[in-house]
Residue frames as a rotation matrix with the C-alpha (Angstrom) as fourth column:
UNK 1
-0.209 0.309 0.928 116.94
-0.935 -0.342 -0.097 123.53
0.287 -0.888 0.360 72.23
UNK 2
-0.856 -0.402 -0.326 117.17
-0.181 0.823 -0.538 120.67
0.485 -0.401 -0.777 74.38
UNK 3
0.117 0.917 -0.381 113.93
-0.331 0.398 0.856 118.82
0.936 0.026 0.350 75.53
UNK 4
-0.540 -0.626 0.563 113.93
-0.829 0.280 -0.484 117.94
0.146 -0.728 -0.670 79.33
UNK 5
-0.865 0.083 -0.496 112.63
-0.154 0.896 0.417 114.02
0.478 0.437 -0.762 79.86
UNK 6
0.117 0.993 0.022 109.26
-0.222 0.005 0.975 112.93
0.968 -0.119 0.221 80.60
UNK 7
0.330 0.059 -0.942 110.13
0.834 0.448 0.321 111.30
0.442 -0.892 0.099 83.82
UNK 8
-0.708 -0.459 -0.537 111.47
0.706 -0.463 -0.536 114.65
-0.003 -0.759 0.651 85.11
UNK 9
-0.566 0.763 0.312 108.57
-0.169 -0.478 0.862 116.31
0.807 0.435 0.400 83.90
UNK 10
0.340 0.747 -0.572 106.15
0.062 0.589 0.806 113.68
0.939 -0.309 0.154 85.94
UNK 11
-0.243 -0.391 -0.888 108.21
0.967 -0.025 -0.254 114.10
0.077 -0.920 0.384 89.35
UNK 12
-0.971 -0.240 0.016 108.03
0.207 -0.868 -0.451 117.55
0.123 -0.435 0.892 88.94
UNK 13
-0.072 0.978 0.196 103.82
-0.640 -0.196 0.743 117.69
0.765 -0.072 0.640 88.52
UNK 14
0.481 0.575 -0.662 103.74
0.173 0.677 0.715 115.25
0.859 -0.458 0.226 90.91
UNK 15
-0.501 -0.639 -0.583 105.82
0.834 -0.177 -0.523 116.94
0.231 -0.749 0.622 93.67
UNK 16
-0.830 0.520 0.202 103.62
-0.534 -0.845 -0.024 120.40
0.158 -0.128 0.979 93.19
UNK 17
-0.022 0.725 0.688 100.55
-0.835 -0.392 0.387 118.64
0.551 -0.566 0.614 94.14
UNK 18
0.418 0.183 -0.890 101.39
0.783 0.423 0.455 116.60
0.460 -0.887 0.034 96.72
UNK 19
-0.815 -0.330 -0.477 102.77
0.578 -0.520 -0.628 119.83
-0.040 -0.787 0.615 98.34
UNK 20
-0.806 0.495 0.324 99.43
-0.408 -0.862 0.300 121.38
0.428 0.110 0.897 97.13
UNK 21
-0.016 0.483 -0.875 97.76
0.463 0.780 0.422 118.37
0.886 -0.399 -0.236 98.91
UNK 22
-0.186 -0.662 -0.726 99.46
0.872 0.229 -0.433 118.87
0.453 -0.713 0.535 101.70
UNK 23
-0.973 -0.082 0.217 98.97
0.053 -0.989 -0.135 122.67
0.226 -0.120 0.967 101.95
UNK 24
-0.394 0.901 -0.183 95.39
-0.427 -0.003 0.904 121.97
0.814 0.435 0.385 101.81
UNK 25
-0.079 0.307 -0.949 95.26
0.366 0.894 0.259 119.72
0.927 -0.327 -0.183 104.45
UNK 26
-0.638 -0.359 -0.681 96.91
0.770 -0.320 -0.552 121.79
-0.020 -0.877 0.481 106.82
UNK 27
-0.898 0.431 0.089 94.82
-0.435 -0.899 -0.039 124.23
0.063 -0.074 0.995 106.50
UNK 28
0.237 0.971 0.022 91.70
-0.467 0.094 0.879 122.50
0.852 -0.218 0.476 106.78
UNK 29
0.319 0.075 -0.945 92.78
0.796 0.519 0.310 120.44
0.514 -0.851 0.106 110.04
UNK 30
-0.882 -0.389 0.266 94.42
0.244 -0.860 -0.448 124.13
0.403 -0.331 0.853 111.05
UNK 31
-0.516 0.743 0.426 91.15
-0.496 -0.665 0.559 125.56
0.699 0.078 0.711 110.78
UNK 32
0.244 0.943 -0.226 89.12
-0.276 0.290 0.916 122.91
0.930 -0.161 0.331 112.33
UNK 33
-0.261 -0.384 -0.886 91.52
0.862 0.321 -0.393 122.73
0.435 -0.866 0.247 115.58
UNK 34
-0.851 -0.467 0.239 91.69
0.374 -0.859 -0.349 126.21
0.369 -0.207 0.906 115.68
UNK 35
-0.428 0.844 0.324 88.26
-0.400 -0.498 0.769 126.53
0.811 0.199 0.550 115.46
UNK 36
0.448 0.523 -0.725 87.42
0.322 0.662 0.677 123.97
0.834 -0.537 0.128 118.25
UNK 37
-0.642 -0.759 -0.104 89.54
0.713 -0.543 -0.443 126.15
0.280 -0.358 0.891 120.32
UNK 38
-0.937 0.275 0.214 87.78
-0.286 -0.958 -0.018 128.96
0.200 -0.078 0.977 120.24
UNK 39
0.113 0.991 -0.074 84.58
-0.083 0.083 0.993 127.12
0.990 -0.106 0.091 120.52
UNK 40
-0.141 -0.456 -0.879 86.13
0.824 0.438 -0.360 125.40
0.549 -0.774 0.314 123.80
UNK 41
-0.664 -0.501 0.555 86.64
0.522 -0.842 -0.136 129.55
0.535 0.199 0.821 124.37
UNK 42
-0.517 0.803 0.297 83.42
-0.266 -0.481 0.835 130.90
0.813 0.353 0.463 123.75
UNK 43
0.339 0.669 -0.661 81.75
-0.112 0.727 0.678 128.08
0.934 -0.156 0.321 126.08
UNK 44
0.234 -0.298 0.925 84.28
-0.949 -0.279 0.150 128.93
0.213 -0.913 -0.348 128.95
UNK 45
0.971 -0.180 -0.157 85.69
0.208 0.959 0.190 125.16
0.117 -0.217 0.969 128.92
UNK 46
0.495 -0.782 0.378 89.40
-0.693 -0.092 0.715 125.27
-0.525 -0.616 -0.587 130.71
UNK 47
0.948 0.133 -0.291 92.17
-0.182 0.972 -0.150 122.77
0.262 0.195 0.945 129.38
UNK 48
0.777 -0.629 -0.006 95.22
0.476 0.581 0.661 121.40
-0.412 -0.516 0.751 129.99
UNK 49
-0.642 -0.699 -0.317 97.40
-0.095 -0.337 0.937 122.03
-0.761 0.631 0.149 127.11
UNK 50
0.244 0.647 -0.722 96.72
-0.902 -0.123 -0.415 122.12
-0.357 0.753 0.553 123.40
UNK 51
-0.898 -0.363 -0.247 98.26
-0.353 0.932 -0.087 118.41
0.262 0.009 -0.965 123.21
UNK 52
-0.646 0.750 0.143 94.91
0.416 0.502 -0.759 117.32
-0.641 -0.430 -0.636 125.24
UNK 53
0.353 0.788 -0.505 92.61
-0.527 -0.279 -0.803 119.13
-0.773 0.549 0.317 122.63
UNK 54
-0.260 -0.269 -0.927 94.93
-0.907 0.396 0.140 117.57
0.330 0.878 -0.348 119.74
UNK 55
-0.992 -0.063 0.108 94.54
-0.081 0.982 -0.169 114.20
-0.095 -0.176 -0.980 121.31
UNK 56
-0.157 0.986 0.060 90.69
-0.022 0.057 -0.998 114.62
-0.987 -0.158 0.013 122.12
UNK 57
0.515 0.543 -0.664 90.13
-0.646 -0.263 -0.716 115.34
-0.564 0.798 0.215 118.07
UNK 58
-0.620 -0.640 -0.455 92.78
-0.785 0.510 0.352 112.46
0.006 0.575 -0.818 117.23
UNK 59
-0.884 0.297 0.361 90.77
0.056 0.834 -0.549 110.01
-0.464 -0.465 -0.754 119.30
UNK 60
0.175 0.982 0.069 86.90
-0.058 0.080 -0.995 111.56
-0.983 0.171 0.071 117.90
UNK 61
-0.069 -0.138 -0.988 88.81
-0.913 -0.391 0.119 111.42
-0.403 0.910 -0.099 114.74
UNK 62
-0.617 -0.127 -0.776 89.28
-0.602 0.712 0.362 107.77
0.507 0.691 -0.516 114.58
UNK 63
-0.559 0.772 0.304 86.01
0.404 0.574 -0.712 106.60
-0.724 -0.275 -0.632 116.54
UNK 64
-0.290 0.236 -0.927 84.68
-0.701 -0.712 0.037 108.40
-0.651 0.661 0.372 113.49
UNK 65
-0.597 -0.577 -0.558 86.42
-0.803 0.429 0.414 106.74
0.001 0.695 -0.719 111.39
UNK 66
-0.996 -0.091 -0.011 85.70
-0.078 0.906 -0.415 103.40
0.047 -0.412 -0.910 113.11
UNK 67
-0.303 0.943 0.136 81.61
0.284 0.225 -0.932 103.86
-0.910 -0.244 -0.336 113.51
UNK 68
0.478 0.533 -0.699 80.99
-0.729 -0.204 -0.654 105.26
-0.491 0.821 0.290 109.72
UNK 69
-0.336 -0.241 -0.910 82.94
-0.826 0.540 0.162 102.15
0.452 0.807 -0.381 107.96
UNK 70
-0.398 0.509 0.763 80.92
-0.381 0.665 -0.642 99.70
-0.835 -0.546 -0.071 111.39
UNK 71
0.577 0.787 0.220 78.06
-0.187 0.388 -0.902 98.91
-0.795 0.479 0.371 108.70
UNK 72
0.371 -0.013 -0.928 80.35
-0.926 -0.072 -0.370 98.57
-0.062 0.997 -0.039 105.63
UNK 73
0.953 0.159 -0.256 81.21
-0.201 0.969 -0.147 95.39
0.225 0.191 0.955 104.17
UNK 74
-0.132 -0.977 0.165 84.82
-0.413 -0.097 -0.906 95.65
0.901 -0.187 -0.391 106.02
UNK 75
-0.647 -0.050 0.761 83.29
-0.763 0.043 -0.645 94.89
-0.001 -0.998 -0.066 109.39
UNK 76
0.083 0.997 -0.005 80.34
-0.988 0.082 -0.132 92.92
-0.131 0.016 0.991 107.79
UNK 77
-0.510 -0.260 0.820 80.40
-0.010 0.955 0.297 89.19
-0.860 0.143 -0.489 108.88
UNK 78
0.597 0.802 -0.023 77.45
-0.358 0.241 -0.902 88.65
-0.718 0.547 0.431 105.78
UNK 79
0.945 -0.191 -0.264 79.54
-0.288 -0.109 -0.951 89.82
0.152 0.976 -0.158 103.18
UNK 80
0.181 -0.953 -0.241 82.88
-0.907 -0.257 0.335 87.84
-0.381 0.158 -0.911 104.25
UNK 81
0.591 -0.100 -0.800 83.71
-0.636 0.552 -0.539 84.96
0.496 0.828 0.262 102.22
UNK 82
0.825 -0.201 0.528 84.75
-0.439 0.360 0.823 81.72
-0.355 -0.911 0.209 104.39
């Protein structure tokens, strides 16, 4: 019986979870569009399309982003090195 080679081994574990990454992901950004939807819903707020709700949560996604890393030593004149 014939042994198949480590490197095809490693491609193959490493193809199953980056598609289990992946699967994950979508399903949590699924959820949390879907869900802002329905809040949007609930609240009787009107929109355009669902493009303008994906954009709105792209944009609060990366002023997010952009105010929780503000204080870290990426943005921090102190801690840059002349």
């Amino acid at each position: 019986m014939k042994r198949k080679s480590r490197g095809m081994d490693r491609l193959i574990a490493f193809f199953i979870v980056g598609a289990m990454v992946l699967i994950i992901l979508a399903i949590l950004m699924g959820s949390y569009f879907f869900g802002f939807i329905s809040f949007l819903k609930v609240m009787g707020v009107e929109y355009e399309s669902y493009w303008a709700i994906y954009l709105f949560l792209f944009f609060i996604f990366v002023f997010g982003f952009i105010a929780f890393f503000k204080d870290t030593h990426f943005f921090n004149e102190e801690c840059q090195t002349e």
